[in-house]
C-alpha positions as CSV (number, residue, x, y, z in Angstrom):
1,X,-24.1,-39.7,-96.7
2,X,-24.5,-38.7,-92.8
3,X,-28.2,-37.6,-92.1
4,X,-28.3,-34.3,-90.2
5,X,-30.9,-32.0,-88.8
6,X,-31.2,-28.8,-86.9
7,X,-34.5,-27.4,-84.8
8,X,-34.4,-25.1,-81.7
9,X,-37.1,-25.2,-78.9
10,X,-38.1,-22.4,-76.4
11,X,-38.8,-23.1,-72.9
12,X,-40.9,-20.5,-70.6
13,X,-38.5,-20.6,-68.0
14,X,-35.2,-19.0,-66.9
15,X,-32.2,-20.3,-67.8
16,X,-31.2,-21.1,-64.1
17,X,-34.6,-22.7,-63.8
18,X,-34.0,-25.2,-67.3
19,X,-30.2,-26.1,-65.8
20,X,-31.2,-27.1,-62.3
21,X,-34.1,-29.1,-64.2
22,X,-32.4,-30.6,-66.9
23,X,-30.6,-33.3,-63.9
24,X,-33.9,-34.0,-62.1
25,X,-35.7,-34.6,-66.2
26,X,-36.6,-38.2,-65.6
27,X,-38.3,-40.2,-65.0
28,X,-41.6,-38.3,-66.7
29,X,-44.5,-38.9,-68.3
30,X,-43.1,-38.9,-71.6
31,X,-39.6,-40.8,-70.8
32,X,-41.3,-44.4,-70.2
33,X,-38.0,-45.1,-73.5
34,X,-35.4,-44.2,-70.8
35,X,-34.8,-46.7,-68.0
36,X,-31.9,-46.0,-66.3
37,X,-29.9,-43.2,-66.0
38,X,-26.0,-42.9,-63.8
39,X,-23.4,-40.3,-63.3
40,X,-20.1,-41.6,-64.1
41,X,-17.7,-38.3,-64.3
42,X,-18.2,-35.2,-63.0
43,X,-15.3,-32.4,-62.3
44,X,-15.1,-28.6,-62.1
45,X,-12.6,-27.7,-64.6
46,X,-11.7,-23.7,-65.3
47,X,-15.5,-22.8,-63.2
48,X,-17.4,-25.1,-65.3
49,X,-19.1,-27.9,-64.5
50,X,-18.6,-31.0,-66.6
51,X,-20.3,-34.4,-66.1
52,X,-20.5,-37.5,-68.0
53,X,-23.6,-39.8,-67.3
54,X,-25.1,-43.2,-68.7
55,X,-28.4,-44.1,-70.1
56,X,-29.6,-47.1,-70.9
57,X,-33.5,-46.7,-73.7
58,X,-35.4,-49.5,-74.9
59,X,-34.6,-49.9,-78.7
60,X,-37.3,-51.4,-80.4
61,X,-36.0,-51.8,-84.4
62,X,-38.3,-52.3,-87.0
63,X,-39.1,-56.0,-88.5
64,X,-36.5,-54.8,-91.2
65,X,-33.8,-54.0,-88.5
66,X,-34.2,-57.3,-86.5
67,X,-31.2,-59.1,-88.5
68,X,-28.9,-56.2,-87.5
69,X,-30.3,-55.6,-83.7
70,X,-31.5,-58.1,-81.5
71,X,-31.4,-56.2,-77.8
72,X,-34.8,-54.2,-77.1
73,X,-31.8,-52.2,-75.2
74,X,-29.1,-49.2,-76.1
75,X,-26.5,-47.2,-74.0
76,X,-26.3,-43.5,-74.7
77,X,-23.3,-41.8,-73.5
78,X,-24.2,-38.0,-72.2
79,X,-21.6,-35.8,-71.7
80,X,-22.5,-32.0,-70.2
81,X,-20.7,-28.4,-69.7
82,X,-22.7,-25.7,-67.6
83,X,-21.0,-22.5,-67.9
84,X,-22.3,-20.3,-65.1
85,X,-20.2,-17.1,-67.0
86,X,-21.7,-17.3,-70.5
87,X,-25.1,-18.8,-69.1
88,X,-24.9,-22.3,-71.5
89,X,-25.3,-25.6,-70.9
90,X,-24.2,-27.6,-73.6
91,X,-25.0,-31.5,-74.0
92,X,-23.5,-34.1,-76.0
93,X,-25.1,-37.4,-76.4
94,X,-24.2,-40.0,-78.5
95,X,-24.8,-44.2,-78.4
96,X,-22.1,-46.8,-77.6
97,X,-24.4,-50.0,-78.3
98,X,-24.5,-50.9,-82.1
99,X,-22.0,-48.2,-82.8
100,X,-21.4,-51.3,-86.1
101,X,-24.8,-50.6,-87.3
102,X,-25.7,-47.0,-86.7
103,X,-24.0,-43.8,-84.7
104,X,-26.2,-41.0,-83.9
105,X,-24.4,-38.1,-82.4
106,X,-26.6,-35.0,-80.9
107,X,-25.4,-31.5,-79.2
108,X,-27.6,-29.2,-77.7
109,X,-26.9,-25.8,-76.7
110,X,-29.4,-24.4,-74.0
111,X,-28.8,-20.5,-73.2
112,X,-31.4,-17.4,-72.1
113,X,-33.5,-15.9,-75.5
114,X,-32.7,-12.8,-76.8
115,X,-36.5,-12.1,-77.6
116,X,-36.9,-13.0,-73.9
117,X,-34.7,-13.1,-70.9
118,X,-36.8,-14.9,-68.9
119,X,-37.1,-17.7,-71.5
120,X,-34.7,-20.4,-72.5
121,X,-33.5,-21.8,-76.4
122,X,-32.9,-25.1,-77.0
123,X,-30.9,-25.8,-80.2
124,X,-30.6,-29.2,-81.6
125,X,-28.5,-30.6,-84.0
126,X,-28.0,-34.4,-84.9
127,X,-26.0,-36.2,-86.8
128,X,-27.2,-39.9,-88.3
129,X,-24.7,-42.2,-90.0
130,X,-24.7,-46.4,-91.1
131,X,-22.1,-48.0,-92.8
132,X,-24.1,-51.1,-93.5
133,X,-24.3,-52.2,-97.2
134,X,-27.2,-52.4,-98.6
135,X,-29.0,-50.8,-95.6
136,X,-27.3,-47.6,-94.8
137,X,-29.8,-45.6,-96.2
138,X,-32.5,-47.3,-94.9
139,X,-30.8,-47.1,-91.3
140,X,-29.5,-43.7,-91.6
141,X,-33.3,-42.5,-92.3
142,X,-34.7,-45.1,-89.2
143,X,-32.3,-43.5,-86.7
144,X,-32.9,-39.8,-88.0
145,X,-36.9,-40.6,-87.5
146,X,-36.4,-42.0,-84.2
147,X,-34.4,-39.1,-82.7
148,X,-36.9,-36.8,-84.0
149,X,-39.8,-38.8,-82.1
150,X,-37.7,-38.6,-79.1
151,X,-36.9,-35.0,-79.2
152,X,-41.0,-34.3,-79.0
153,X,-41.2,-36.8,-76.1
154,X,-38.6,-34.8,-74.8
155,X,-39.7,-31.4,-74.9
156,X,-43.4,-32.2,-73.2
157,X,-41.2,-34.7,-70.6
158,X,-39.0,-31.5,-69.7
159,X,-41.5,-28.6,-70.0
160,X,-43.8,-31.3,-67.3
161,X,-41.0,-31.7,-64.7
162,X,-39.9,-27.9,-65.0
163,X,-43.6,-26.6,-64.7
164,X,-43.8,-29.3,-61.6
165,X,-40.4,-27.7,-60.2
166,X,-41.8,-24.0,-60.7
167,X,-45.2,-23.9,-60.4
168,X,-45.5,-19.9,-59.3
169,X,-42.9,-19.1,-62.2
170,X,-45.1,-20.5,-64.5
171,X,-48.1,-19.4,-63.1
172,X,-46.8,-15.8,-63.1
173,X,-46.0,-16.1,-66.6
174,X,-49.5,-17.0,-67.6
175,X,-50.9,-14.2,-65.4
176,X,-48.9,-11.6,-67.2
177,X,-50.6,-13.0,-70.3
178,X,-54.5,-13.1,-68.8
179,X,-53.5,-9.8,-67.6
180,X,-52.5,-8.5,-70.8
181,X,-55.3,-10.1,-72.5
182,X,-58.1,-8.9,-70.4
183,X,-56.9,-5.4,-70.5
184,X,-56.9,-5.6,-74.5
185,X,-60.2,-7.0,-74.3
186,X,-61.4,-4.0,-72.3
187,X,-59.6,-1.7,-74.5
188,X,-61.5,-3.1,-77.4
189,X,-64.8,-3.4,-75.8
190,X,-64.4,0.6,-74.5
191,X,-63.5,1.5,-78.0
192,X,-67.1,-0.1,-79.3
193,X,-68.5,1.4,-76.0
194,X,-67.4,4.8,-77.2
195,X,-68.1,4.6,-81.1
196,X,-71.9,3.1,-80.2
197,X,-72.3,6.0,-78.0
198,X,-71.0,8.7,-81.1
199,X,-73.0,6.5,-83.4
200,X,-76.5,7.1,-81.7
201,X,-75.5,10.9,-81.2
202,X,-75.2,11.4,-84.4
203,X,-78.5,9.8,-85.4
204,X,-80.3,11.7,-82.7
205,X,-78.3,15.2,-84.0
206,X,-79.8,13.8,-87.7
207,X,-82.9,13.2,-86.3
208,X,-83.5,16.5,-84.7
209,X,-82.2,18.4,-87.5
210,X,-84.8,17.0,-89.7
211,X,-87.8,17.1,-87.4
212,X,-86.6,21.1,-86.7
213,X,-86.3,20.8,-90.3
214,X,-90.0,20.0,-91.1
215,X,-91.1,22.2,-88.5
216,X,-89.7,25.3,-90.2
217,X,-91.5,24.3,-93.5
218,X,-94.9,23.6,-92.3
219,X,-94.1,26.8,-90.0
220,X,-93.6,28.9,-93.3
221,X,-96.4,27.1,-95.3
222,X,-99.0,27.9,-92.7
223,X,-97.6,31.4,-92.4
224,X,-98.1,31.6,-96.5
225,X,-101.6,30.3,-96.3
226,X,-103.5,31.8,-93.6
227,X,-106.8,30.2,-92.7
228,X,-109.9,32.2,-93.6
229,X,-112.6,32.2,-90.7
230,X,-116.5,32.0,-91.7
């Protein structure tokens, strides 16, 4: 049975900003697993642009996987469509190395939020499948671990070269937020202003009341019981 899984990631940039970044995504911090990447293909076909490219990752297999893999190496093949009209740019990457032992196929679709248009969705889905017997399983669950891992790396990797690209778009973003922040922090801290200030009216109003209070009763009493002089 094929292994599959889904999982969507949101980017705090604009869609124009994640598609000019996606080509310039490596090397980073977080890609030391890719070491080479070249453009094979590339065409614009009905005002879309469509590109083919090469990786080449390090594959390390587990001690378990060393009788099916020997290379520490892998080719991916990535094939892309930007479509400029709908705003998507749609990936699909799949390997061409071991394709005997294990194929793992993944599509993302990248595209602006609806919560936010200045934000960009990343949806992910992969596919996992081994046809060795006695292993499959075993493979199948390897691989789906491995792009998982990888997707993680990913996501930091991109999010670094896009906030090294865009800097001021970033920094905007997060100055909206300390903006918003500080103004509901002084909201907050009026309000408390304001009900300390009501609070110790009413105590002096409670105060008074009972000192004018005490006043009027001694007044009376006094009034009741004159003081007789010698």
């Amino acid at each position: 049975m094929v292994k599959y899984f889904e999982s969507s990631t949101v980017f705090h940039f604009t869609w124009e900003q994640v598609a000019q970044g996606f080509w310039k995504r490596y090397p980073n911090p977080e890609s030391q697993h890719v070491l080479s990447e070249d453009t094979v293909h590339r065409e614009v076909r009905d005002n879309k642009l469509i590109s083919k490219r090469l990786l080449t990752k390090t594959n390390r297999p587990p001690k378990w996987g060393e009788k099916f893999i020997s290379a520490r190496t892998v080719r991916i093949v990535e094939e892309s469509i930007v479509d400029l009209k709908q705003k998507t740019l749609t990936t699909y990457t799949r390997n061409i190395g071991y394709a005997s032992v294990m194929t793992a196929v993944e599509k993302v679709v990248y595209k602006p939020s609806e919560e936010n248009a200045n934000w960009t969705v990343a949806t992910r889905s992969a596919w996992v499948d081994s046809s060795v017997f006695g292993f499959g399983r075993a493979i199948q669950a390897f691989g789906l671990e491995r792009m998982k891992k990888n997707c993680h790396k990913m996501v930091i990797g991109f999010n670094h070269v896009l906030n090294a690209m865009f800097p001021k778009a970033k920094s905007d973003d997060l100055g909206l937020g300390q903006s918003a922040a500080t103004a509901n922090a002084s909201a907050v801290n009026l309000s408390s202003v304001q009900t300390g200030k009501e609070k110790l009216k009413d105590a002096a109003k409670k105060a008074s009341d009972l000192a004018k209070a005490k006043a009027e009763s001694l007044y009376a009493s006094a009034s009741c019981h004159p003081s007789q002089s010698s």
